[in-house]
C-alpha positions in Angstrom: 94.9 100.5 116.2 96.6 98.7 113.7 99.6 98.5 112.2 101.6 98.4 108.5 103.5 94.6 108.6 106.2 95.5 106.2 109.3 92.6 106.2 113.0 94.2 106.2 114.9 94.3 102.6 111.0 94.0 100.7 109.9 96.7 97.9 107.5 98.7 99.5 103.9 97.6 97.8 102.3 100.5 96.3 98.5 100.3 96.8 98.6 98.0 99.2 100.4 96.1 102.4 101.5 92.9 102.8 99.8 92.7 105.7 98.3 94.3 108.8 98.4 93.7 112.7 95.0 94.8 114.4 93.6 94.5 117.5 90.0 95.2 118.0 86.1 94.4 117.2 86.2 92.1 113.9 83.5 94.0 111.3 83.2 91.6 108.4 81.6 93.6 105.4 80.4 91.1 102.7 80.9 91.6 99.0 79.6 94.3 97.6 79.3 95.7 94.1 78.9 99.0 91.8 75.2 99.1 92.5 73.8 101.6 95.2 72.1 101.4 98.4 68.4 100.7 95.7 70.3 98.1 94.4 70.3 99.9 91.1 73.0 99.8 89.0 73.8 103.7 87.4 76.6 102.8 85.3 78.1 100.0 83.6 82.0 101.6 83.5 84.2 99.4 85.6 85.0 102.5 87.3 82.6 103.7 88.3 81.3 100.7 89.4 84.9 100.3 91.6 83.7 103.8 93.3 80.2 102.6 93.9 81.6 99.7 94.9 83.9 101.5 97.4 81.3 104.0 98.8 79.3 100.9 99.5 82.1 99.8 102.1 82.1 102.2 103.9 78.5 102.6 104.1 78.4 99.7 105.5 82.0 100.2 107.9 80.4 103.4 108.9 76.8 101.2 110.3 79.4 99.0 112.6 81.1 102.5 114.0 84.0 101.8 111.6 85.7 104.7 109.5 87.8 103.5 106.1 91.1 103.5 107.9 89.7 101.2 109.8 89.4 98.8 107.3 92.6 96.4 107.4 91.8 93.7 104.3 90.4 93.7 101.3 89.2 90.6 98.4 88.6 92.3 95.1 87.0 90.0 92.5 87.3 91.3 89.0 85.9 90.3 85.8 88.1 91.5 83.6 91.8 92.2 84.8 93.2 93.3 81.3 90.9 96.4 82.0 91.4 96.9 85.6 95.3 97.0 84.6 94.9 99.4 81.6 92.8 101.7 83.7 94.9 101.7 87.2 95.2 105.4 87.6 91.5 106.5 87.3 91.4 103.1 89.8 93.6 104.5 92.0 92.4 108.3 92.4 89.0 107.2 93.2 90.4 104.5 96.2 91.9 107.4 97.4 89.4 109.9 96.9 86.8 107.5 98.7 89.1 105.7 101.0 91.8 108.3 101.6 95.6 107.0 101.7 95.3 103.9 104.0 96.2 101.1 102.2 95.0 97.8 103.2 96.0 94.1 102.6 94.5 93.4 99.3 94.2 90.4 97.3 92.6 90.7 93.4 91.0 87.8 91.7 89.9 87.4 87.9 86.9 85.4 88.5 84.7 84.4 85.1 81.8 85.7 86.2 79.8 87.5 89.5 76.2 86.7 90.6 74.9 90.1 89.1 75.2 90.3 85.4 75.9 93.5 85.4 78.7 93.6 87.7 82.1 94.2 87.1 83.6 94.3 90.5 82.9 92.6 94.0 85.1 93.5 96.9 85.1 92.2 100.2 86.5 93.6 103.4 87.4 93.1 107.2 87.5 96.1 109.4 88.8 96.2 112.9 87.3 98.8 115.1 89.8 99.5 117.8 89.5 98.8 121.9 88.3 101.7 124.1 91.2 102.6 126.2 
């Protein structure tokens, strides 16, 4: 299990938390990006790619027994953050839409460039499975 770490008198973060206590097996998903499991890219919109991107997660989450609440920190790395900030909503419904309403602690990074061109996104995540009781 895990839990929200939230310090008295803070804003509450929206889309996020500013941290999270877990106990558990580790499940360290590296990077993915908007390209499915072919490694074929089907769109080029940011996002799109940010669902693909997303779905890819858990895919992966879901091989180590892991579900997306699961998941307790996330590293998005982001091309362009003048886009990702214009388009937060559409951002937001698909998070929600493929990771439900579990928020995570997130860091986002404008990074000048990803390994494949086409990319417009790379996230990475840790997941904590909990103990058997």
């Amino acid at each position: 299990m895990s839990d929200i770490l939230q310090p008295p008198g803070w804003v509450t973060p929206s889309g996020y938390a500013n941290g999270i206590a877990a106990r558990g097996q580790l499940i360290f998903i590296a990077g993915q990006i908007g390209w499915n499991g072919q490694c074929v890219f089907e769109s080029d919109d940011l996002v799109d790619q940010i669902e693909q991107t997303l779905k890819n997660i858990v895919a992966v989450a879901r091989a180590g027994g892991a579900e997306p609440a699961h998941i307790v920190s996330m590293t998005w790395f982001l091309i362009d953050r003048k886009e990702y900030s214009a388009r937060l909503k559409e951002i937001g419904a698909v998070y929600r839409a493929v990771m439900g309403r579990r928020f995570p602690a997130m860091t986002a990074l404008q990074v000048s460039g990803l390994i494949e061109d086409r990319a417009k996104v790379e996230i990475q995540a840790i997941a904590v499975l909990p103990d058997r009781e």
